[in-house]
C-alpha positions as CSV (number, residue, x, y, z in Angstrom):
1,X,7.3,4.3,38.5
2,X,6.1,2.0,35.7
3,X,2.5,1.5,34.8
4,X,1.8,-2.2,34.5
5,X,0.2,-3.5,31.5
6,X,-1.5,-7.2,31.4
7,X,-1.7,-8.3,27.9
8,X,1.6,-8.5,25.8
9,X,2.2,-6.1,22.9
10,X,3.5,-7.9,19.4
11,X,6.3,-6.0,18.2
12,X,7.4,-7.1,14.3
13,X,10.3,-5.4,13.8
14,X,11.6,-4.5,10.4
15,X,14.3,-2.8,8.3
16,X,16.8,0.1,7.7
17,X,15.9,3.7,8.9
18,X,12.6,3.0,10.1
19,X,14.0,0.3,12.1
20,X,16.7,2.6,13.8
21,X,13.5,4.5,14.9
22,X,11.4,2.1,16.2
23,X,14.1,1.0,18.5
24,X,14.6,4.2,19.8
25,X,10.8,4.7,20.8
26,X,10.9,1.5,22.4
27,X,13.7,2.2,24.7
28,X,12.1,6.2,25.1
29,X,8.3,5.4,25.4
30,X,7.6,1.3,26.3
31,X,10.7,0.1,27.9
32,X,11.6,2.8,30.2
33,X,7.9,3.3,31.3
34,X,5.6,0.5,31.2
35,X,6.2,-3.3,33.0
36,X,4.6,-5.1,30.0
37,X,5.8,-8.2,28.0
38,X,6.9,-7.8,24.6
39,X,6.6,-10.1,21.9
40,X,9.1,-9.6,19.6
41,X,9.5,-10.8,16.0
42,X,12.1,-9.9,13.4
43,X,10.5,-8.9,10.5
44,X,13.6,-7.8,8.2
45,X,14.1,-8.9,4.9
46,X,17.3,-10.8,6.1
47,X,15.6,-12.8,8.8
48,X,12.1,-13.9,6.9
49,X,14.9,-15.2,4.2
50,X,17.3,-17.1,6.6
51,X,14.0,-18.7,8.1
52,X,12.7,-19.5,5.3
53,X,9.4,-17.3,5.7
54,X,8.6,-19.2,9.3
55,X,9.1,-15.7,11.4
56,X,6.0,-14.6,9.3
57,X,3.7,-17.7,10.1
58,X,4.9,-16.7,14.0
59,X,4.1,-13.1,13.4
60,X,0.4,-14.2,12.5
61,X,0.6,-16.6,15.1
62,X,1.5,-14.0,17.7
63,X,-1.2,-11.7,16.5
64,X,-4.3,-13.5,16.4
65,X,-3.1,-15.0,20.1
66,X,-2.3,-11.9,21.6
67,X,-4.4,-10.1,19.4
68,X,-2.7,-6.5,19.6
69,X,0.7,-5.0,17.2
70,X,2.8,-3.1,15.8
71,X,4.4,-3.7,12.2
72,X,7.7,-1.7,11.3
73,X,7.9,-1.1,7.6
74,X,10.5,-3.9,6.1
75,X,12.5,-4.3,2.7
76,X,10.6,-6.1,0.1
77,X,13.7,-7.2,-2.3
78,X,14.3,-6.5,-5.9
79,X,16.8,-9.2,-7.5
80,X,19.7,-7.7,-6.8
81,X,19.1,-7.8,-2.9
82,X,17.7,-10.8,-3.5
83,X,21.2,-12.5,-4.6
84,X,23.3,-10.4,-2.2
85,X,21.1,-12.1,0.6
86,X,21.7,-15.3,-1.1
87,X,25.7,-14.8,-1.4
88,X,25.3,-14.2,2.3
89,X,23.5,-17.4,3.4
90,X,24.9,-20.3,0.8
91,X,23.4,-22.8,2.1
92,X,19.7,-21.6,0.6
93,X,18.2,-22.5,-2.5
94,X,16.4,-20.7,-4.1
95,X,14.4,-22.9,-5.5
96,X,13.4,-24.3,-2.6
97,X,12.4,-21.5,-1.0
98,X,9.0,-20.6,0.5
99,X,7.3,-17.5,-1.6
100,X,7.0,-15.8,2.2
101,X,11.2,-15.8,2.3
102,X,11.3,-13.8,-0.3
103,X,8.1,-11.5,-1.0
104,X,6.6,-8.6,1.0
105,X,4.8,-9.8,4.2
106,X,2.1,-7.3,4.9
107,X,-0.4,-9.1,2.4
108,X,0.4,-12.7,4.0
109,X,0.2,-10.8,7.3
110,X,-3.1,-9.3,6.3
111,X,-4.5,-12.1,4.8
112,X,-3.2,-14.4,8.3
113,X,-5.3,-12.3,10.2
114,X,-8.2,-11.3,7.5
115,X,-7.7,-7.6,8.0
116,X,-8.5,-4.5,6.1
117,X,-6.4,-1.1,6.7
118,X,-7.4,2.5,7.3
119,X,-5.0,5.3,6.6
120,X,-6.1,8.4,8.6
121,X,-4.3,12.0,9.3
122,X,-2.7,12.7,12.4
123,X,-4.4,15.9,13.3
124,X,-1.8,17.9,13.5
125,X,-3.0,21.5,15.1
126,X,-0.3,23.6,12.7
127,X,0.3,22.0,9.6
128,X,-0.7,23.6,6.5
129,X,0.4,21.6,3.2
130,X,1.7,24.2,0.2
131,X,-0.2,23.1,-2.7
132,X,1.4,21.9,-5.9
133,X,1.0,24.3,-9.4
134,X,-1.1,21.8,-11.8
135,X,-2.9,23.9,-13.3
136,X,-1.5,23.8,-17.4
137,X,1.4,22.4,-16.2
138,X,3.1,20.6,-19.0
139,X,2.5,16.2,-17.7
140,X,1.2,13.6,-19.8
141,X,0.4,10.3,-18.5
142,X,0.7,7.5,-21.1
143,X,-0.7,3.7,-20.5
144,X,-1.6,1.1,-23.0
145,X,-4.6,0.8,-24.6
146,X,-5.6,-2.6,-23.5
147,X,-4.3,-5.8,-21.6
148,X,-5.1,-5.8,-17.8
149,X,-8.3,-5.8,-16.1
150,X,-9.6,-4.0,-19.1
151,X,-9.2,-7.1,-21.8
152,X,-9.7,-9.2,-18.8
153,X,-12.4,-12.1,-18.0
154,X,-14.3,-12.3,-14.4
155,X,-17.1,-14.3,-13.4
156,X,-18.9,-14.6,-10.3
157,X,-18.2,-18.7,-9.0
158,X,-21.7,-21.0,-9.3
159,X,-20.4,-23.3,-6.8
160,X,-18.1,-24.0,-4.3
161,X,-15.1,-25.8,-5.6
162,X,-11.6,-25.3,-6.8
163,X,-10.5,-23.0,-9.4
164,X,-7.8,-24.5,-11.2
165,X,-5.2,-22.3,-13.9
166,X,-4.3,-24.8,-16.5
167,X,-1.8,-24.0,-19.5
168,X,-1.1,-26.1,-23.0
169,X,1.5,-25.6,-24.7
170,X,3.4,-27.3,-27.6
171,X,3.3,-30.9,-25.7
172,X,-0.6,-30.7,-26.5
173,X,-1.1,-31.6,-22.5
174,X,-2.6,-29.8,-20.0
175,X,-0.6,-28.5,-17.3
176,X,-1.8,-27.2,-13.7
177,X,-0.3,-23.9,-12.9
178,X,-2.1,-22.9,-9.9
179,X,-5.2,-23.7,-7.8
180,X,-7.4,-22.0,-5.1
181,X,-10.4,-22.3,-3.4
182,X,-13.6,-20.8,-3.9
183,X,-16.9,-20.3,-2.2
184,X,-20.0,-20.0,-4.4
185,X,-20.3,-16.0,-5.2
186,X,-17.2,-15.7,-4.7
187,X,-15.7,-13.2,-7.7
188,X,-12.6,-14.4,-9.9
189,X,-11.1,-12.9,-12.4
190,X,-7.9,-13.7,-15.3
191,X,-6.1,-11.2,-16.8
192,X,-3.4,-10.9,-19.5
193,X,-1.1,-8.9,-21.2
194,X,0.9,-8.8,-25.1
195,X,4.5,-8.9,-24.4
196,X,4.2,-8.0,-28.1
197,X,2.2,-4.6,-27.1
198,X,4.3,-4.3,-24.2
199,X,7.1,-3.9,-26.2
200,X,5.9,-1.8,-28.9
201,X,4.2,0.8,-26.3
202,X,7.5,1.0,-24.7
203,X,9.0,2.0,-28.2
204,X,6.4,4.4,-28.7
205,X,6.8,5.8,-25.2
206,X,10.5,6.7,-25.0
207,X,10.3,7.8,-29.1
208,X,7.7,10.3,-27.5
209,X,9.8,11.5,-24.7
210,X,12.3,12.1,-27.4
211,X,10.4,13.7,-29.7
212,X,8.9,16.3,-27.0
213,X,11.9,16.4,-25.0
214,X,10.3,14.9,-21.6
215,X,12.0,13.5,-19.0
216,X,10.7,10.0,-18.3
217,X,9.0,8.8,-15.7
218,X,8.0,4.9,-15.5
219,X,6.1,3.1,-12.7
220,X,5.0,-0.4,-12.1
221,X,4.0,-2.6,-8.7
222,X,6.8,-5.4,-9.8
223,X,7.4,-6.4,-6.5
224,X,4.4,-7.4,-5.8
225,X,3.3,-8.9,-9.2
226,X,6.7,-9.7,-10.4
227,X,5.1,-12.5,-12.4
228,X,2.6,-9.2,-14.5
229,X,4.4,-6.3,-13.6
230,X,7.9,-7.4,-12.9
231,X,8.1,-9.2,-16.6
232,X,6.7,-5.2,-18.4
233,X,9.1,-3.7,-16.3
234,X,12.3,-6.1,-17.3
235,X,10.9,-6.2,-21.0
236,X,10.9,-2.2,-20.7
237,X,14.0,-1.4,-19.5
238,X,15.8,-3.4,-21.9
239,X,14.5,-1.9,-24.7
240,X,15.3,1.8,-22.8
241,X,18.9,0.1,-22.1
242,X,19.6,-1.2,-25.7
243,X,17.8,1.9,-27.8
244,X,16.9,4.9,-26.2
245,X,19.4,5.9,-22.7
246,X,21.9,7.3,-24.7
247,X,19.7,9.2,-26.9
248,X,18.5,10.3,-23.9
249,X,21.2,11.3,-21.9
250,X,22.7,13.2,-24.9
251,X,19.4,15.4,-25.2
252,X,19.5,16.4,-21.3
253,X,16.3,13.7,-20.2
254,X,16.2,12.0,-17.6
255,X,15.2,8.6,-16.7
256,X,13.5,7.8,-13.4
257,X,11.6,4.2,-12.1
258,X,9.8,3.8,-9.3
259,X,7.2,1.6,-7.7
260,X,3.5,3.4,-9.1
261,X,2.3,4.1,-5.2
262,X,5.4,5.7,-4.3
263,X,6.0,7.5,-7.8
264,X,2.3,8.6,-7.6
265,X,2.9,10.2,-4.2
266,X,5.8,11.9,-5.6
267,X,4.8,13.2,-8.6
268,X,1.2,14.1,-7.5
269,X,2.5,16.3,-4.4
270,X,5.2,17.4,-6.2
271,X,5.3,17.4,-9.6
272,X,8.2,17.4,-12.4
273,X,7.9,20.8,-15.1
274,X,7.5,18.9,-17.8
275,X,7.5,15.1,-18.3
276,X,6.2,11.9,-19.8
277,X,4.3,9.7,-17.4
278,X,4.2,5.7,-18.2
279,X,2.3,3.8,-16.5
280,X,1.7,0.9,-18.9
281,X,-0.8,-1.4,-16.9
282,X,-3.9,0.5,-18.0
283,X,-5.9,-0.6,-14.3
284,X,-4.2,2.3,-13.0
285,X,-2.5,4.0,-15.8
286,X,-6.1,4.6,-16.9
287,X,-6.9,6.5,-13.2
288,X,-4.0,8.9,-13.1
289,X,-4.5,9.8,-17.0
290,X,-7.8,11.2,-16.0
291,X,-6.5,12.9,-12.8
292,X,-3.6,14.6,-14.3
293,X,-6.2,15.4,-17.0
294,X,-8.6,17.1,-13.8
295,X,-5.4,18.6,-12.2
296,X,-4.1,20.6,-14.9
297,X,-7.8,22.0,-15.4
298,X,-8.7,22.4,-12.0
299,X,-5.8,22.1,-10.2
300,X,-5.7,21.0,-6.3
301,X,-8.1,23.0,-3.8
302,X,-6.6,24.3,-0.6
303,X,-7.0,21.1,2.1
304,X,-9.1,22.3,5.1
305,X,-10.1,18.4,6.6
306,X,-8.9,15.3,7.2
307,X,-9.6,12.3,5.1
308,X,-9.7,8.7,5.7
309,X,-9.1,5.7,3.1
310,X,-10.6,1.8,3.8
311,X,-8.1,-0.5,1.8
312,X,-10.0,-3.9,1.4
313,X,-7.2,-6.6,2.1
314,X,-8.7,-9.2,3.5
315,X,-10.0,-11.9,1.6
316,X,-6.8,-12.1,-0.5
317,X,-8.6,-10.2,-3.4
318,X,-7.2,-8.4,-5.8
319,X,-3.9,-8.3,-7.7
320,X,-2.0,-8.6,-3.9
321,X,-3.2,-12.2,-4.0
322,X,-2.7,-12.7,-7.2
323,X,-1.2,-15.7,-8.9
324,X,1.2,-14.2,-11.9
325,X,3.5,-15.7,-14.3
326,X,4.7,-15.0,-17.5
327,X,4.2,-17.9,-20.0
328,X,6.7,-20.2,-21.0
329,X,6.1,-21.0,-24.7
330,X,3.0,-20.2,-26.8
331,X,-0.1,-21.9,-25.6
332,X,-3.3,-21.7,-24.5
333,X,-4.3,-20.6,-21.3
334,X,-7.6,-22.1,-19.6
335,X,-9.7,-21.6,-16.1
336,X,-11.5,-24.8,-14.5
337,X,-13.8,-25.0,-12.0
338,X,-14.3,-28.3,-11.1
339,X,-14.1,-29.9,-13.8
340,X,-15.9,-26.9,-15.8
341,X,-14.0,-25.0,-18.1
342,X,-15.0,-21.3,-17.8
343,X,-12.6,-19.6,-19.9
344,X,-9.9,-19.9,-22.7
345,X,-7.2,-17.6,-24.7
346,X,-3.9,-18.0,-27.1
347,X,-1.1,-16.1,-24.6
348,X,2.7,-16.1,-26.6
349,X,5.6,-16.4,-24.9
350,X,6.8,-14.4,-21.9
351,X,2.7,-13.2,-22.1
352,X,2.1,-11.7,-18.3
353,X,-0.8,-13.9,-16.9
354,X,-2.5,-13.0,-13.9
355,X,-5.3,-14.8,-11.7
356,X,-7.1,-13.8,-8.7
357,X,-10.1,-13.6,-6.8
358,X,-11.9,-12.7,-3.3
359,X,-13.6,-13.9,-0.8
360,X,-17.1,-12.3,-1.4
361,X,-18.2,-12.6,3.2
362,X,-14.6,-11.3,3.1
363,X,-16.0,-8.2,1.2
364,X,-19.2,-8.3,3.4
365,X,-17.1,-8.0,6.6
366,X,-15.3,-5.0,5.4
367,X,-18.2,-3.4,4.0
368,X,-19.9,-3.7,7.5
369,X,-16.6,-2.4,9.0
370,X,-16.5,0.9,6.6
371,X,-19.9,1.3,7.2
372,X,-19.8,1.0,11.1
373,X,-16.1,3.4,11.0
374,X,-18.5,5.9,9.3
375,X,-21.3,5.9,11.2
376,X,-19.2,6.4,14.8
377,X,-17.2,9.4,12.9
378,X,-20.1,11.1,11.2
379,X,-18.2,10.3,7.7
380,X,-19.5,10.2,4.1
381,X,-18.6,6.9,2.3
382,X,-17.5,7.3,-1.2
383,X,-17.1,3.7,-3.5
384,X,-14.9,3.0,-6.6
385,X,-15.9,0.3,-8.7
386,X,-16.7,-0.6,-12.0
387,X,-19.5,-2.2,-12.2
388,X,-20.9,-1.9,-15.6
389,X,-18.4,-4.2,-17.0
390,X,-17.0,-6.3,-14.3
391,X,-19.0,-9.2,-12.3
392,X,-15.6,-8.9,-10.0
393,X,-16.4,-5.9,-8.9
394,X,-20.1,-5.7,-8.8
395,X,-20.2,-8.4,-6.0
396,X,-19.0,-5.5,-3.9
397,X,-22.2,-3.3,-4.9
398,X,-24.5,-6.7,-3.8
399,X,-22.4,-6.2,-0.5
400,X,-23.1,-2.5,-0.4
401,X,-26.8,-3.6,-0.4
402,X,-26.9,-6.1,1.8
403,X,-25.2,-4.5,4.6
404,X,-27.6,-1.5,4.2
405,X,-30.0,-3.2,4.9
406,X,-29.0,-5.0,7.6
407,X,-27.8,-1.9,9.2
408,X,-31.5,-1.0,8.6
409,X,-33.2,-3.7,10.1
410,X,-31.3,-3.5,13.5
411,X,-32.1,0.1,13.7
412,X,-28.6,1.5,12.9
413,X,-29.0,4.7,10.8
414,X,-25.9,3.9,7.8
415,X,-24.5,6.6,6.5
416,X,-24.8,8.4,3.2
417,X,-22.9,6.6,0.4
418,X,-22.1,7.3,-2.9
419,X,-20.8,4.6,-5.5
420,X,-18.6,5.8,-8.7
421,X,-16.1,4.6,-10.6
422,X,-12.6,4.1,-9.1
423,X,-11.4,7.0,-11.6
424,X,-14.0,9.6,-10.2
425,X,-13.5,8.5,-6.7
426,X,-9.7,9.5,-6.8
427,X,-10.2,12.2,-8.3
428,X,-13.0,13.6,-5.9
429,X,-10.4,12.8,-3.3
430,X,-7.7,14.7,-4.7
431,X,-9.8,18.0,-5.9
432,X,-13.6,18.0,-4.5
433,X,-12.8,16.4,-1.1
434,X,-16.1,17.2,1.5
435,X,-15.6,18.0,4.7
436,X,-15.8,14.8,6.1
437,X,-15.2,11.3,4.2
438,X,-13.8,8.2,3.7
439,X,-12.7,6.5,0.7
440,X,-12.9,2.7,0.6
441,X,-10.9,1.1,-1.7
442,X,-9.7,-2.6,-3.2
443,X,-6.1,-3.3,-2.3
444,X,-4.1,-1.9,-5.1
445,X,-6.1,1.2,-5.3
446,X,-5.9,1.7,-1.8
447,X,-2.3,1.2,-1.5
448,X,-1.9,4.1,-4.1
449,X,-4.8,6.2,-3.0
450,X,-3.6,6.2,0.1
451,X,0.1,7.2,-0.6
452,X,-0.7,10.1,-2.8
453,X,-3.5,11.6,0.3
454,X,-0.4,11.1,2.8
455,X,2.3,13.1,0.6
456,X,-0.2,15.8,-0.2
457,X,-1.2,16.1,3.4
458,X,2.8,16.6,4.0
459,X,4.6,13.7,4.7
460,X,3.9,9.8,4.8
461,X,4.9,10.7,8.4
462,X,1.9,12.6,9.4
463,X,-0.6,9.8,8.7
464,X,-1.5,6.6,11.0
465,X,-2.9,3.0,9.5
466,X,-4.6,0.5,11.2
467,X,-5.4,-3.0,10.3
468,X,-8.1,-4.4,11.7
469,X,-9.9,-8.4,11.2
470,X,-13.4,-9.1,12.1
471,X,-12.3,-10.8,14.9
472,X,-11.0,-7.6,16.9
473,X,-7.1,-8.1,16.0
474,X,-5.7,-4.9,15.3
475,X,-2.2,-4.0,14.0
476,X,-1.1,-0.5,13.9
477,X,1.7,0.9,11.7
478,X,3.1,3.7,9.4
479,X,2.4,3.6,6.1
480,X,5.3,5.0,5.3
481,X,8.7,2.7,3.7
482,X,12.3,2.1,5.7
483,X,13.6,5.2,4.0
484,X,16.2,3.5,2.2
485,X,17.9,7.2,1.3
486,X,18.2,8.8,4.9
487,X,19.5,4.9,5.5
488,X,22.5,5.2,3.7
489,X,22.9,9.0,4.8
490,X,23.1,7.7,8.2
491,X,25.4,4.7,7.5
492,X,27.8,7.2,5.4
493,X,27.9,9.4,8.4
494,X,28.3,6.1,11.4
495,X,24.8,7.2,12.6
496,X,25.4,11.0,13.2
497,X,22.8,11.6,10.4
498,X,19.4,10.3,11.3
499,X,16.9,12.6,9.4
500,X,14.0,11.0,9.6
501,X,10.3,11.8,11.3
502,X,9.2,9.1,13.3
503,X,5.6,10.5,13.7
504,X,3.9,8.1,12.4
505,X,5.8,5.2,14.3
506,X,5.3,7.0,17.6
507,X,1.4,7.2,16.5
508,X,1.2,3.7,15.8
509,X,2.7,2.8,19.1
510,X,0.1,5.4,21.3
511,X,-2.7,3.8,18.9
512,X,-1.9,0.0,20.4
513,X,-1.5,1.1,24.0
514,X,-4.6,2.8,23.4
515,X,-6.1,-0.3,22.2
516,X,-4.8,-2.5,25.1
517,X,-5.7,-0.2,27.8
518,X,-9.7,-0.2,27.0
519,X,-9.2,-4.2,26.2
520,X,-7.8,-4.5,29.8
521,X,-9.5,-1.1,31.8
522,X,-6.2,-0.2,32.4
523,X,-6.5,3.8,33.4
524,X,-3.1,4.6,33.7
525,X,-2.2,3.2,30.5
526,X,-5.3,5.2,29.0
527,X,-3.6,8.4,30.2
528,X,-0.4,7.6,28.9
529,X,-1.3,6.9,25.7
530,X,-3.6,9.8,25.4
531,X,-0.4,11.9,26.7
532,X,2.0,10.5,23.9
533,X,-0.2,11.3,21.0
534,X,-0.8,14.8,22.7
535,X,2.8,15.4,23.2
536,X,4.0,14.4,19.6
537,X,1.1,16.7,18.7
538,X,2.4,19.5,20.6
539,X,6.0,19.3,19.8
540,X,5.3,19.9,16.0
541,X,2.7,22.6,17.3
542,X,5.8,24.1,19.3
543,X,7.6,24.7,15.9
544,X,9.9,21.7,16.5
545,X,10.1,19.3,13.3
546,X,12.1,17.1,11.2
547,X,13.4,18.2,7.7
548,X,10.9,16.9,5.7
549,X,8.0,19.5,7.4
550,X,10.3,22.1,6.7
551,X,8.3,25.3,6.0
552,X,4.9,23.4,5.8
553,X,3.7,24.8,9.6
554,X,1.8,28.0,9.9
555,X,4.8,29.9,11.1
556,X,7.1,29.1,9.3
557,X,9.6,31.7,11.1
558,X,9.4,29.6,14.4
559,X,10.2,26.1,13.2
560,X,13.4,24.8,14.6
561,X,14.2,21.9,12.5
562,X,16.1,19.0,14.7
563,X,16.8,15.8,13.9
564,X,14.9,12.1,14.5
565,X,16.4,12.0,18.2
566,X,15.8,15.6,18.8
567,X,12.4,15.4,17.8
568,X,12.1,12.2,20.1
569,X,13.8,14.0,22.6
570,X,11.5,17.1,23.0
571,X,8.2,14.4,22.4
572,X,10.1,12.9,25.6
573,X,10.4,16.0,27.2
574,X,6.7,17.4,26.5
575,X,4.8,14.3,27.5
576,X,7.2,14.8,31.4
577,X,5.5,18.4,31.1
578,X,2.1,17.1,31.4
């Protein structure tokens, strides 16, 4: 018999092998055993182009009227997928197109709803995670020395107005680039980069991969900031193209790209014997210099407790809500507020240029929301920021104050705090981590931060994120990708090959009935949900597992290692055994 459920579920579908999953536990663990309306929106890469980005609008839509979802992990497009999508639908322009056809839509999603996520362990009963050698092992990390958010300008806004981007060039007349909004305190912030530097570091970096004989390891967030990232990694790879892949391929090095979160994950949980590191935006290339400094002292400590990571990404702040574009001659480049202009520099052609601010009750919100999380879970709260030279991010520390205080004043004991800089506060994560904390962190950070915790704790699978708004919305997901690899295993074999753990997904889904059942007092549901997380908890503690766990259980002797429907099968078959 089906238990009945009142409120609809959203369901955003999205792409590849995740999304061969997540119909799967739909048919196993909603479909078959609950009477409740689904609101379903496709999510794929495909469908928010053909719609011009309208099926994301209706995903917000759906959310903050039904107020409860789940997200599948979708295909954000590089420019080849771009133009085979294109081939396949001639009748759209590019041009014409709305930035939400073609670009990722968690931030829009995010930003639609004004949530923040939290990435949390499933507490598995059996899993112990094999830590990585560091220590002396033979990794350097190698980022420029300026550009970025170091070289850049911030300023908290005087007034309320609109923040305009303005650019002249040879014409001698000004020319609007971009405008936004801003409330008085909110924090804003332009940064830019030397295509010149750029292109000089990246002839230093591969001559020094040479020279030591390193393979080469570069990492950027280009589709996200494809106008500041996207235009270093294209200017990069042309010169490794046109000067150094066949020196490298003759001397046995090898060349490997990836996005920085996922590249940091990999290389941090499991890293390479020797190799160069470039990370040539210096925000972050800055960050892992220092920890791969720490880990080859220290090393990583066994990992007895679970940790938790706040990623601020409401508000639009940070580099996620970014306006970027490379210049298109030499010019100047000026910010205007309201007539006011607040800052000026030369930028040269094909110069990255970057531009973006928060929403500083935005920040308040989430600071309140960490604060709260850790006072209900007994957790220690560790900040990143750097204050001492950026009136961006100390608006956050005047957040961290108030909200203490009003905790305070209504009697609510907050918890203990520390604040340090974001450098410190990934590397406490990664090699002092307390028994008990929680890590909040601005988007990009987060996004990384919270990749690298989820591969050292074993798989992206074995973690759970939740994005919750101020006004009680909540959408639950995997943080991990589609798996684009097991994808094409699983095309190549007509769908015999399905290795993937779809942990995570089936957490996500027990999170949201979870959620509905207290919204709605709905018992039954409250049991069920309570018996799907327990049985996905059991069926790993049972030994039973998907490749990627392989050998990371206590016992390793007793694993039997199935595939994605035989671990859904004997979830299925545990939760009838309760």
């Amino acid at each position: 018999m089906k238990i009945d459920v009142a409120s609809p579920l959203v369901i955003l579908h999205g792409d590849e092998m995740a999304q061969i999953a997540f119909e799967r536990i739909l048919e196993q663990f909603v479909r078959r055993r609950l009477e409740i309306r689904l609101v379903e929106l496709d999510l794929s890469a495909e469908s928010r182009l053909a719609s011009n980005g309208q099926v994301v609008k209706e995903a917000i839509a759906a959310l903050r009227e039904h107020g409860v979802g789940i997200k599948n992990a979708g295909v954000t497009v590089n420019r080849q997928q771009l133009d085979a999508l294109l081939a396949r639908h001639p009748d759209l322009v590019e041009e014409r197109l709305d930035k939400l056809a073609t670009k990722s839509p968690n931030g829009a999603i995010r930003k639609g709803i004004g949530g923040n996520i939290t990435r949390e362990d499933i507490q598995f009963r059996n899993l112990q995670v094999r830590k990585p050698d560091w220590i002396g092992r033979d990794i350097d990390v190698m980022t420029m020395d300026d550009g970025g958010i170091k070289h850049s300008y911030s300023e908290l806004s005087r007034n309320t107005g609109v923040l305009k981007l303005l650019f002249v060039g040879s014409s001698g007349d000004p020319v609007e680039l971009h405008r936004r909004r801003v409330n008085k305190g909110d924090p804003w912030l332009l940064a830019t980069n030397s295509m010149a530097k750029v292109e000089a570091w990246a002839h230093a970096f591969f001559q020094r991969a040479l020279d030591e004989r390193r393979d080469v390891y570069l990492g950027l967030k280009d589709t996200v900031i494809p106008g500041y990232d996207g235009v270093m990694r294209e200017t990069i790879e042309a010169i490794y193209t046109r000067d150094y892949a066949d020196p490298l391929r003759a001397a046995g090095l090898n060349y490997h790209y990836e996005l920085i979160d996922a590249q940091a994950a990999r290389i941090i949980a499991n890293p390479p014997e020797r190799a160069l590191w470039g990370v040539p935006d210096n925000t972050t290339g800055r960050k892992l210099y220092k920890l791969v400094r720490a880990l080859k002292r220290h090393g990583i400590p066994d990992r007895n407790h679970h940790l938790s990571i706040s990623r601020m990404s409401a508000g639009g702040g940070d580099q996620y809500g970014s306006f970027n574009v490379p210049a298109a001659e030499d010019g100047i480049i000026k910010v205007i507020l309201d007539g006011d202009e607040k800052h000026a520099r030369d930028v040269k052609k094909n110069d990255p240029i970057l531009l973006m601010s928060n929403d500083q009750q935005a920040i308040t919100d989430w600071v309140h929301q960490v604060f709260r999380d850790a006072s209900t879970k007994g957790k220690e709260v560790y900040f990143g920021l750097k204050r001492e030279y950026m009136e961006y991010d100390e608006v956050f520390s005047t957040s961290i104050t108030d909200v203490r205080r009003a905790l305070a004043s209504s009697g609510t004991a907050p918890p203990s705090f520390m604040i340090m800089r974001p450098s410190s506060q990934l590397i406490k994560m990664i090699t002092d981590p307390p028994r008990n904390a929680l890590y909040p962190a601005q988007n990009l950070d987060g996004d990384i931060f919270s990749d690298i915790a989820a591969a050292l704790g074993g798989s992206l699978a074995t973690a759970s994120s939740i994005i919750e708004s101020k006004d009680g919305t909540m959408l639950f997901e995997a943080p991990h990708g589609t798996a684009h690899d097991l994808y094409l295993k699983y095309l190549a074999s007509d769908g015999k090959e399905a290795l993937f753990n779809p942990s995570a997904l089936v957490y996500a889904l027990a999170n949201a009935l979870e959620t509905l059942a207290q919204r709605e007092d709905n018992r039954p549901l409250a049991q069920y949900s309570a018996a799907l997380k327990e049985a996905l908890i059991e069926t790993v503690a049972q030994g039973v597992i998907t490749g990627d766990l392989q050998g990371k259980t206590t016992d390793p002797a007793a694993e039997t290692v199935v595939d994605m429907y035989g671990f859904l099968d004997a979830i299925e078959a545990n939760l009838q055994a309760d």
